[in-house]
C-alpha positions as CSV (number, residue, x, y, z in Angstrom):
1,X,0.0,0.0,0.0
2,X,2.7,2.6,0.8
3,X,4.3,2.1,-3.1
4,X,0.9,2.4,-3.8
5,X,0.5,6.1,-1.8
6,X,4.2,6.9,-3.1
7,X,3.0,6.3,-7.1
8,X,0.3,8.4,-6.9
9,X,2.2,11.3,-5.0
10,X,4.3,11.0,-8.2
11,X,1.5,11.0,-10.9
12,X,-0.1,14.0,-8.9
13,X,3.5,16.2,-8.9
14,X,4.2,15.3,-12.5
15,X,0.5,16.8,-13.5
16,X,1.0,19.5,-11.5
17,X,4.7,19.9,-13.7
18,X,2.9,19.6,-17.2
19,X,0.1,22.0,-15.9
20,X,2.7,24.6,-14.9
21,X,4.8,23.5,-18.8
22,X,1.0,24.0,-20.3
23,X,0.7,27.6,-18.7
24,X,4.1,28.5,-19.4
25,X,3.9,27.6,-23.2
26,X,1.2,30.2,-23.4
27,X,4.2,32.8,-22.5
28,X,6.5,31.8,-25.1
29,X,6.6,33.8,-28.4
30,X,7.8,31.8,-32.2
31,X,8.3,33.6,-34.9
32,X,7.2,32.3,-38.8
33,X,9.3,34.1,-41.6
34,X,8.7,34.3,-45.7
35,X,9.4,35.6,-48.2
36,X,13.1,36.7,-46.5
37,X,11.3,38.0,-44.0
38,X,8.2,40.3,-46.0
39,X,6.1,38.6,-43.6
40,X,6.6,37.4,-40.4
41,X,3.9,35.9,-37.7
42,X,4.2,35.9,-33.9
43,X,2.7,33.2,-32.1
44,X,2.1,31.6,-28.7
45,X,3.1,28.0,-27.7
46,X,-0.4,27.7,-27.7
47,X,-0.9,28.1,-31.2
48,X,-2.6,31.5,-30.9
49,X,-1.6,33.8,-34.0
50,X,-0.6,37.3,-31.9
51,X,0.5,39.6,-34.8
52,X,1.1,39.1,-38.5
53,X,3.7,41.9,-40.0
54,X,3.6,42.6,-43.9
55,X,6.0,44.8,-45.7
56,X,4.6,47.6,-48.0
57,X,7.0,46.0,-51.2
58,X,5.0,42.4,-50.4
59,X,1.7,44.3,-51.1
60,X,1.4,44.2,-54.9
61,X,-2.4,44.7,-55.7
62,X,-1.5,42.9,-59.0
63,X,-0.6,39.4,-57.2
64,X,-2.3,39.2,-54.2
65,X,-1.5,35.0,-54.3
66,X,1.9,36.1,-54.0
67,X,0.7,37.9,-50.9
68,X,-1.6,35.5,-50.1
69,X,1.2,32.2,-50.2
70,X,3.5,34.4,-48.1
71,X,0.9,34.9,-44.9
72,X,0.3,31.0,-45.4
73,X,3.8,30.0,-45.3
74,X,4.8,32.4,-42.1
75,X,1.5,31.0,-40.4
76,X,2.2,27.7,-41.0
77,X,6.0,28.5,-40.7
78,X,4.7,29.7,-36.9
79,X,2.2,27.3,-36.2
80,X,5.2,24.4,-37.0
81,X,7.8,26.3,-34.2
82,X,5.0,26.1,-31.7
83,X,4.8,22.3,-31.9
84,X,8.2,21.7,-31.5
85,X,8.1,24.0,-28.3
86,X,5.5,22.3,-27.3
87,X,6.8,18.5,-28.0
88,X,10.4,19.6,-26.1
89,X,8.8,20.9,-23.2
90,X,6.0,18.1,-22.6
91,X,9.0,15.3,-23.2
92,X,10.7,17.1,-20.5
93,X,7.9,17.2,-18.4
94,X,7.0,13.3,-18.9
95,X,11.1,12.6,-18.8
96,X,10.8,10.7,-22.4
97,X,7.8,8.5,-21.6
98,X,5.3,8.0,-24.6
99,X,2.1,9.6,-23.8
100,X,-0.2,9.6,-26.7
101,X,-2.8,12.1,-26.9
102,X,-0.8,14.5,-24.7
103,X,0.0,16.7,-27.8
């Protein structure tokens, strides 16, 4: 019984550590890029798009898929950073064990 008390001390301090990595992941800024830089997108560990940032020379009213394939590629550029942030800091938090469905 005492291993049994002692395990679930454990589970409860490592969900308390991945809630604390989960709240701190909010806090942390990536940056997506295109276009050498024409646009560039902030976002959140959380996936949350905070700013996008065009250029006036990427605005040309005569290609605006140019435009267009530029904000998709920072996004996603963005969007892709915040993943590995988040994958690091959750296999720190589980110390390397597989948890599927965690992120």
């Amino acid at each position: 019984m005492k291993n049994m008390n002692q395990l679930m001390k454990q589970a409860k301090k490592m969900q308390e550590e991945m809630m604390k990595a989960q709240e701190a992941l909010g806090e942390q800024k990536v940056e997506g890029t295109a276009g050498g830089g024409a646009v560039k997108v902030v976002a959140t560990g959380h996936k949350l798009v905070e700013s996008i940032t065009i250029v006036p020379d990427a605005v040309d009213p005569n290609d605006v898929e140019m435009l267009q394939d530029l904000v998709l590629t920072a996004v996603n550029d963005a969007l892709k950073k915040a993943d590995e942030i988040a994958s690091n800091e959750m296999s720190k938090q589980t110390r390397g064990l597989n948890l599927p469905g965690l992120f």
